[in-house]
NUSEMI-691641 format. One record per residue: residue number from 1; residue in three letters; x, y, z of N, C-alpha, C in turn. Coordinates in steps of 0.001 Angstrom, whole numbers, plus 500000, padded with zeros to 6 digits. Example, Ala and Ser with C-alpha at 12.3 -4.5 7.8 and 13.67 -1.06 7.14 Angstrom:
REC	n	res	n.c1	n.c2	n.c3	ca.c1	ca.c2	ca.c3	c.c1	c.c2	c.c3
REC	1	Ala	513190	494310	507800	512300	495500	507800	513200	496700	507800
REC	2	Ser	512850	497750	507080	513670	498940	507140	512900	500030	507870
This chain:
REC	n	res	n.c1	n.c2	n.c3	ca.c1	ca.c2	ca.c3	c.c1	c.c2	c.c3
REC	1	Unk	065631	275143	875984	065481	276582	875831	066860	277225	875839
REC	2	Unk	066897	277934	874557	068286	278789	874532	068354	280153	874617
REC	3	Unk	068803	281025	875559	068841	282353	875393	070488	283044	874975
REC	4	Unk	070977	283673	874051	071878	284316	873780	071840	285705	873442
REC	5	Unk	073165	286271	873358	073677	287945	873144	074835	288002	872796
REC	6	Unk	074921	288550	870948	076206	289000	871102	076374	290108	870597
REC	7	Unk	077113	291039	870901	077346	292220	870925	079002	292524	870263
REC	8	Unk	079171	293842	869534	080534	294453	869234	080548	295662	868960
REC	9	Unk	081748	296152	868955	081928	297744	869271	083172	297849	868004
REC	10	Unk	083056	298820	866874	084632	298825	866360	085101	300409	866358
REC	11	Unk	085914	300520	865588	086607	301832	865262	087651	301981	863972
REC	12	Unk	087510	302488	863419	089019	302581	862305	089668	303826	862725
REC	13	Unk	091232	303330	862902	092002	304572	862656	092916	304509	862238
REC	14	Unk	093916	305683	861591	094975	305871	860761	096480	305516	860931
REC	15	Unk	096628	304788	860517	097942	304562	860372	099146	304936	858845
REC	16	Unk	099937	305535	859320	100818	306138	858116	099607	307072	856760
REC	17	Unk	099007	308092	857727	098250	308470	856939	097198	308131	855853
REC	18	Unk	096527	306832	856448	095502	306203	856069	094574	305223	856944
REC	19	Unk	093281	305382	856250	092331	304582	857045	092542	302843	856626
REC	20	Unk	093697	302496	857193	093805	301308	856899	093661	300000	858344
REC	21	Unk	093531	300467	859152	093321	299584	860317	091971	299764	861273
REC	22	Unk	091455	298594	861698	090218	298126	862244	090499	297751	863862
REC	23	Unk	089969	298470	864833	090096	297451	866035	088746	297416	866550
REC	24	Unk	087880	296344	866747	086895	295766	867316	086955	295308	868303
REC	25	Unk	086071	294807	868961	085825	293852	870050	084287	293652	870651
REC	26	Unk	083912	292590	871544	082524	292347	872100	082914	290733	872763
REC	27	Unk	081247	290681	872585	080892	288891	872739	080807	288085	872109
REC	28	Unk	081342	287288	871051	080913	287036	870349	080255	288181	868973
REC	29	Unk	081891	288473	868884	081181	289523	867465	080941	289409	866138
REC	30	Unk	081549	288064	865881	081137	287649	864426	079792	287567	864223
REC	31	Unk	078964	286800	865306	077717	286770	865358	076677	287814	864916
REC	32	Unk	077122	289310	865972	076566	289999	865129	077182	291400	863993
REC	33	Unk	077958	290560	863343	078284	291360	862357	077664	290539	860999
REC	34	Unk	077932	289318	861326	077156	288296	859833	076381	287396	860762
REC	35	Unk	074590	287784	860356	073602	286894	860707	073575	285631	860174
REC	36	Unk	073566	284542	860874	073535	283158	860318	071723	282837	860634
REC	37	Unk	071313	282012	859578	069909	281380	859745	069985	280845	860837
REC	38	Unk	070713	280422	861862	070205	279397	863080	070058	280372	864226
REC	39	Unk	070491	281958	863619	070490	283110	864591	068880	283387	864379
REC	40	Unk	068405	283487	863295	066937	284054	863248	065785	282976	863819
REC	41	Unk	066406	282368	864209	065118	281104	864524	064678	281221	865781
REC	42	Unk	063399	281513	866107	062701	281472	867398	062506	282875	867424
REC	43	Unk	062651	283226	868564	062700	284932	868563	064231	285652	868719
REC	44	Unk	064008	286718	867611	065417	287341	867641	065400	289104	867204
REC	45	Unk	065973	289625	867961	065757	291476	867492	067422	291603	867708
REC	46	Unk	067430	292674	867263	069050	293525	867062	068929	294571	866871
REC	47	Unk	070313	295359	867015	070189	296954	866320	071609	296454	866256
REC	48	Unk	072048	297813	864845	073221	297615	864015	073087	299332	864035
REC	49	Unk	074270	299834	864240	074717	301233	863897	075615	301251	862584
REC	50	Unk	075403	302640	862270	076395	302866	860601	077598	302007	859836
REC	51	Unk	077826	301915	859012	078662	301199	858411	080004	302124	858317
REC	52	Unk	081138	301318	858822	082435	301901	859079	082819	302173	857672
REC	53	Unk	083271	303053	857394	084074	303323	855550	085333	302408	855439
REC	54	Unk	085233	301779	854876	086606	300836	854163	087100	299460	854863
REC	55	Unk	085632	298486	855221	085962	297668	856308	084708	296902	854930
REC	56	Unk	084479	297109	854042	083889	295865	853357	084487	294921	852736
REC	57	Unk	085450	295084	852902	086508	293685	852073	087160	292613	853518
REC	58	Unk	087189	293347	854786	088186	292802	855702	087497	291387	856285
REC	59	Unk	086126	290703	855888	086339	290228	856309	085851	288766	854974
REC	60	Unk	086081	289314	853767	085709	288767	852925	084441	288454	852245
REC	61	Unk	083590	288736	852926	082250	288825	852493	081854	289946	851347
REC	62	Unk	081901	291135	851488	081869	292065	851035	080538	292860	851560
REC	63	Unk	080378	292429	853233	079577	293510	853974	080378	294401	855075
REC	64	Unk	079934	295207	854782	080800	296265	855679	080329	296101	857246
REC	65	Unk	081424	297059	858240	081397	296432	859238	080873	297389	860033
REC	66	Unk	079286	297426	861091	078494	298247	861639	079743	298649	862706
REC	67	Unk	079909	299930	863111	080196	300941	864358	079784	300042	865240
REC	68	Unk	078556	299513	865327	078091	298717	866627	077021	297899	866244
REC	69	Unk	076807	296574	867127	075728	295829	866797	075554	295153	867744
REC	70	Unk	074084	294760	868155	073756	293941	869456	073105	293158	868567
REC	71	Unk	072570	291435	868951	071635	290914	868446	071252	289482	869821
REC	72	Unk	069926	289582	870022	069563	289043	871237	068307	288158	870655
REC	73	Unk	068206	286680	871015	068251	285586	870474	067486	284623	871389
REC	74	Unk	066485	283981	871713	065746	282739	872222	064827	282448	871708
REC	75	Unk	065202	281035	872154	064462	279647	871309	064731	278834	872245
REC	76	Unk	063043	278125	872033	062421	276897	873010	062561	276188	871894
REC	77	Unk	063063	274735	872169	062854	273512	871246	061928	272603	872061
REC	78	Unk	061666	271716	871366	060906	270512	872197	061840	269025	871683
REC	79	Unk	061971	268102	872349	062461	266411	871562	062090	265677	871850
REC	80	Unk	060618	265709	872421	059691	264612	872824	058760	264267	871615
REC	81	Unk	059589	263623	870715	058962	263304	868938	059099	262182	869259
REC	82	Unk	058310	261481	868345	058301	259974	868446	057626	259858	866580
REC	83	Unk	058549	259190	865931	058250	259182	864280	057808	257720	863983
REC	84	Unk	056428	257743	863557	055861	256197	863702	056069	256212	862141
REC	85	Unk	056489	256570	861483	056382	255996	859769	056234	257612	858897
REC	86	Unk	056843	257671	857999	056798	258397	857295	056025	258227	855599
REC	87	Unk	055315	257707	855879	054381	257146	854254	054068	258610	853371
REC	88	Unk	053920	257769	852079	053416	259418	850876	052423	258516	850382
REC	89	Unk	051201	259097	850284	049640	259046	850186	049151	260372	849025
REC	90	Unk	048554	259103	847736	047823	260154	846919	046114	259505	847065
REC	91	Unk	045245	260518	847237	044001	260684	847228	043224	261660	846024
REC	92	Unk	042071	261190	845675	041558	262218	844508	039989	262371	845523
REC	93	Unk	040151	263704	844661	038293	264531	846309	037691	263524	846392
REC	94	Unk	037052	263546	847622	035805	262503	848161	036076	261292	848081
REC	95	Unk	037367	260900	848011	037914	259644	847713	038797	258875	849089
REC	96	Unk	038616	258303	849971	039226	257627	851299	040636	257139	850376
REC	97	Unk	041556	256701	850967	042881	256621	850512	043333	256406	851959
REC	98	Unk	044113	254923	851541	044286	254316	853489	045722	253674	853222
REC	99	Unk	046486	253280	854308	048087	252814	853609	047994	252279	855441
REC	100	Unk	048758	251435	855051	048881	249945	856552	050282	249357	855826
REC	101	Unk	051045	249634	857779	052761	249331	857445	052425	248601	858794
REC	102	Unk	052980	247617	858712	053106	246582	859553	052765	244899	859787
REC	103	Unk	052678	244344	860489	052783	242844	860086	051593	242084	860866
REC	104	Unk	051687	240954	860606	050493	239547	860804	050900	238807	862189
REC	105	Unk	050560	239169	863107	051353	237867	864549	050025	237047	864883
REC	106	Unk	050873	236011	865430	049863	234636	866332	049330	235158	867189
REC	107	Unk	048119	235114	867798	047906	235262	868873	047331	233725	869674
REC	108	Unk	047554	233398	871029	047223	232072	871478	046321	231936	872254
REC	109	Unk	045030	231224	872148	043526	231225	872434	043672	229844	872930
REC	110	Unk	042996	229583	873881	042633	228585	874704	041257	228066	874177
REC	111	Unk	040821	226676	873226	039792	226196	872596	038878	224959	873655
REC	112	Unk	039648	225238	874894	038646	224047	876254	038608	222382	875941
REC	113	Unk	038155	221881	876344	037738	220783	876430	037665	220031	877665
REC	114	Unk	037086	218709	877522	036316	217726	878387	037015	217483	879881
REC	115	Unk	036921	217063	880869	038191	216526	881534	037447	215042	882274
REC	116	Unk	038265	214857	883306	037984	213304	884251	036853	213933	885327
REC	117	Unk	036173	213378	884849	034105	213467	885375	034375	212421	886764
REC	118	Unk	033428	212222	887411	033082	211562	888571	032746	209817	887566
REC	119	Unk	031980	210128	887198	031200	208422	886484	033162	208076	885954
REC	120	Unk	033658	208237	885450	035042	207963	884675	036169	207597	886045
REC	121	Unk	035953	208074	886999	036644	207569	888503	035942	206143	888798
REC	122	Unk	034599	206337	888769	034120	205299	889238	034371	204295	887974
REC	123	Unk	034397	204407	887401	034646	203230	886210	035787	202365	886000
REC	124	Unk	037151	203719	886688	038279	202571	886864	038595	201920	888398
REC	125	Unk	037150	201620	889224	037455	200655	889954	036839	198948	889683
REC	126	Unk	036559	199067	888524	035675	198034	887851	036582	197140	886328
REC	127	Unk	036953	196231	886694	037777	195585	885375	038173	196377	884148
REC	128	Unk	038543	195455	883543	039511	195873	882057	038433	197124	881374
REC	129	Unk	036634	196306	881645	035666	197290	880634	035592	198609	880866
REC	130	Unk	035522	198660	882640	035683	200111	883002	036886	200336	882738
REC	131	Unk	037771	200314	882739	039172	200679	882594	039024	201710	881224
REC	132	Unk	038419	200811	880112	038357	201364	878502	037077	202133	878656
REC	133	Unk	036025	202010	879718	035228	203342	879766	035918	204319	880351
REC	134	Unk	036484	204571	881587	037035	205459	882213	038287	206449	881104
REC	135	Unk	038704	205453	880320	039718	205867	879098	038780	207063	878417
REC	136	Unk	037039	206572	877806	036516	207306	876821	035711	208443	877946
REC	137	Unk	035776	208259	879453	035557	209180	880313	036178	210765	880243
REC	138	Unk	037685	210458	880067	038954	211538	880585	037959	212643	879030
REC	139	Unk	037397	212327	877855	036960	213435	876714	038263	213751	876332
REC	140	Unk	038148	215376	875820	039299	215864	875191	039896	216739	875892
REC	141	Unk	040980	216464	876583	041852	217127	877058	042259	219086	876973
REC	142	Unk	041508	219405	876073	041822	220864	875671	043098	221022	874646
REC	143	Unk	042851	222286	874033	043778	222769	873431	043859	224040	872668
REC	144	Unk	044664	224299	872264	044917	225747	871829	044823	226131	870050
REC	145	Unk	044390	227183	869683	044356	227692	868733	045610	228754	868065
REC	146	Unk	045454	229738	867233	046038	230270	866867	045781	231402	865578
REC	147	Unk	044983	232327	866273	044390	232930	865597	045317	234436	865187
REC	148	Unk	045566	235063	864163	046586	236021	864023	046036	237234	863889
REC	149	Unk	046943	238180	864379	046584	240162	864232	047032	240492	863474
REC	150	Unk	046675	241165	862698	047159	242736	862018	047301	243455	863032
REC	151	Unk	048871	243889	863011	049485	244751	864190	050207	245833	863323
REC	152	Unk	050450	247305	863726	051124	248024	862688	050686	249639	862584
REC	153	Unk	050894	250919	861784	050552	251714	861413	049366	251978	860266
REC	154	Unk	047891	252438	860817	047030	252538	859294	046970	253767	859543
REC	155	Unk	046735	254422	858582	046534	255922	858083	045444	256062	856772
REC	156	Unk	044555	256713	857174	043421	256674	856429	042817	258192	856342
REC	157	Unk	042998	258581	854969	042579	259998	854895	041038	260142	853701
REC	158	Unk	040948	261294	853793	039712	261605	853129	039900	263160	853083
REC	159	Unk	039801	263286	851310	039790	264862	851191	038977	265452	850677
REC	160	Unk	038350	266735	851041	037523	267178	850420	037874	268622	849873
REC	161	Unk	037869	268906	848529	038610	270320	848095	037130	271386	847901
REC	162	Unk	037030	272322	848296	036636	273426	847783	036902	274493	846831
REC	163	Unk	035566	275231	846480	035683	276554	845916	037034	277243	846353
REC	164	Unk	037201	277715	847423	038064	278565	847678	039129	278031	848090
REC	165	Unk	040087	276938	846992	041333	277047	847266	041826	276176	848802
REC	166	Unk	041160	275443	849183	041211	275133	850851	040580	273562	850731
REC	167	Unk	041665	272524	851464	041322	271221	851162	040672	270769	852952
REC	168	Unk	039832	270173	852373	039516	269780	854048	039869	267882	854536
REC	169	Unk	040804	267502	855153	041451	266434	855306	040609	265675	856928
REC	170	Unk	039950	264316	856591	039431	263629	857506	040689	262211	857658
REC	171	Unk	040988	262352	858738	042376	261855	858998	042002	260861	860143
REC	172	Unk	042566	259940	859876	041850	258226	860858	043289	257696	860840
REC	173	Unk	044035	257660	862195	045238	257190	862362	045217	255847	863523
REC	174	Unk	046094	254959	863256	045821	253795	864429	047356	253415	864298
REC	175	Unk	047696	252766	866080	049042	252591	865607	048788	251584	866526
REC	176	Unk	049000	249942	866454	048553	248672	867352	050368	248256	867481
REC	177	Unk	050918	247705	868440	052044	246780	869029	051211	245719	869624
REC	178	Unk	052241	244728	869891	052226	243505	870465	052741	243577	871502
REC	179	Unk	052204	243618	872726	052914	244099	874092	054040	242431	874418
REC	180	Unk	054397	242808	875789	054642	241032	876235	053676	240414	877155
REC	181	Unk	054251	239100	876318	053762	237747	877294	053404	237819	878582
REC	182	Unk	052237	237192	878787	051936	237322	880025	051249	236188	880656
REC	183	Unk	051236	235676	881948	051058	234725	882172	051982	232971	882244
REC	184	Unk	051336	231661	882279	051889	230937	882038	051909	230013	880551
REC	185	Unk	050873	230221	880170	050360	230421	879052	051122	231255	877681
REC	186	Unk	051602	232599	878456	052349	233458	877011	051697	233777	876358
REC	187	Unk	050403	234270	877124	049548	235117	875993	050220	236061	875778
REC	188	Unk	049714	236881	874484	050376	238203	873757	048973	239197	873734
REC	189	Unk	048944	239965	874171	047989	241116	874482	048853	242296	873494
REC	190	Unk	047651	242898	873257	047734	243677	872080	047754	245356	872597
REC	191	Unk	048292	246338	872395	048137	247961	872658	048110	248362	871478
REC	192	Unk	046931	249226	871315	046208	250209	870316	046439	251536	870546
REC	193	Unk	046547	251918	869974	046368	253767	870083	045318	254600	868443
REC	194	Unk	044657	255272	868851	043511	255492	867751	043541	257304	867921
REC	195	Unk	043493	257686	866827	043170	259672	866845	042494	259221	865238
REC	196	Unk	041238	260329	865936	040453	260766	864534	040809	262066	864603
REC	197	Unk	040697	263037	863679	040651	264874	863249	040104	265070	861557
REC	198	Unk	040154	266548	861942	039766	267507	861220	040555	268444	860912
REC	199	Unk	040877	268602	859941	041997	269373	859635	041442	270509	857907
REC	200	Unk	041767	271890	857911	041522	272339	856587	043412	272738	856268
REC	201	Unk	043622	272938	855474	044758	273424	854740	044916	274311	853277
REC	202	Unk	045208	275098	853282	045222	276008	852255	045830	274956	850793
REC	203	Unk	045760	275337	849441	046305	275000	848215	047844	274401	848376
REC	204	Unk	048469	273893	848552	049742	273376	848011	050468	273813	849800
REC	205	Unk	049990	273772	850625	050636	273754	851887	050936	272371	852114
């Protein structure tokens, strides 16, 4: 949040029988003698008194220079933006129109299997045969898969135009990451974020 004021006061008087000299002063008086666009932004009021005679050339512009001028100035910004993608999307009425920026990852799934049973203990206290039963005892050890995400930005719109000039926009946004690893394992767990709306907008806004 910015609050400012600047203010100036001038005068012309004669020297060698002419109105050829200017003395001013304030706060910041350029400010308000020539409005800059970054002055009008947010909220801004002023007052400007008469225009001095023979002060439109002095400062090159060719605006003359007010007797007096205040101009008083605040603006709230915000910078808690966060810009997930900037995509350009054409849709024709009643027509969905969807656009996906982002990529394909592994994810790692645990597929189970068999392990060392009781009968498979008892088998290797019994010769070579149990030995090769107790072997077909232990089953399958387990193992892992590898199944992959679509992780990324989708944007999915839907427009509907009317009679009067006014488009009505059904807007389906999702934005998925791949968090971290977790565990001993290194699974990868996934964070989603989802907004549906409704939105109308005038012709060419």
């Amino acid at each position: 949040t910015t609050l400012g004021i600047n203010y100036h006061g001038g005068t012309t008087f004669t020297t060698k029988d002419q109105d050829d000299s200017l003395l001013f002063g304030g706060l910041n008086p350029i400010n308000s003698i020539v409005l800059t666009p970054d002055q009008l932004q947010g909220f801004a009021v002023g007052v400007r008194g008469p225009e001095l005679d023979g002060t439109s050339n002095i400062l090159g512009t060719g605006v003359s220079i007010p007797a007096f001028g205040v101009v008083l100035n605040a603006l709230a910004t915000s910078g808690d933006t966060n810009v997930l993608a900037t995509p350009h999307i054409i849709a024709t009425d009643n027509t969905p129109a969807e656009i996906n920026i982002g990529e394909n990852i592994p994810l790692q799934t645990n597929i189970g299997g068999g392990g060392l049973n009781l009968g498979s203990l008892g088998a290797l206290a019994g010769g070579n045969a149990g030995a090769l039963g107790a072997l077909g005892g232990l089953g399958g050890l387990g193992g892992f898969s590898s199944p992959r995400q679509d992780v990324g930005t989708k944007i999915k719109i839907t427009p509907h135009i009317n009679d009067s000039d006014q488009v009505r926009l059904e807007i389906e946004a999702e934005d998925s990451s791949p968090g971290a690893a977790a565990g001993s394992l290194g699974a990868v767990s996934i964070t989603q974020r989802t907004a549906n709306t409704t939105l109308v907008v005038r012709d060419q806004e």
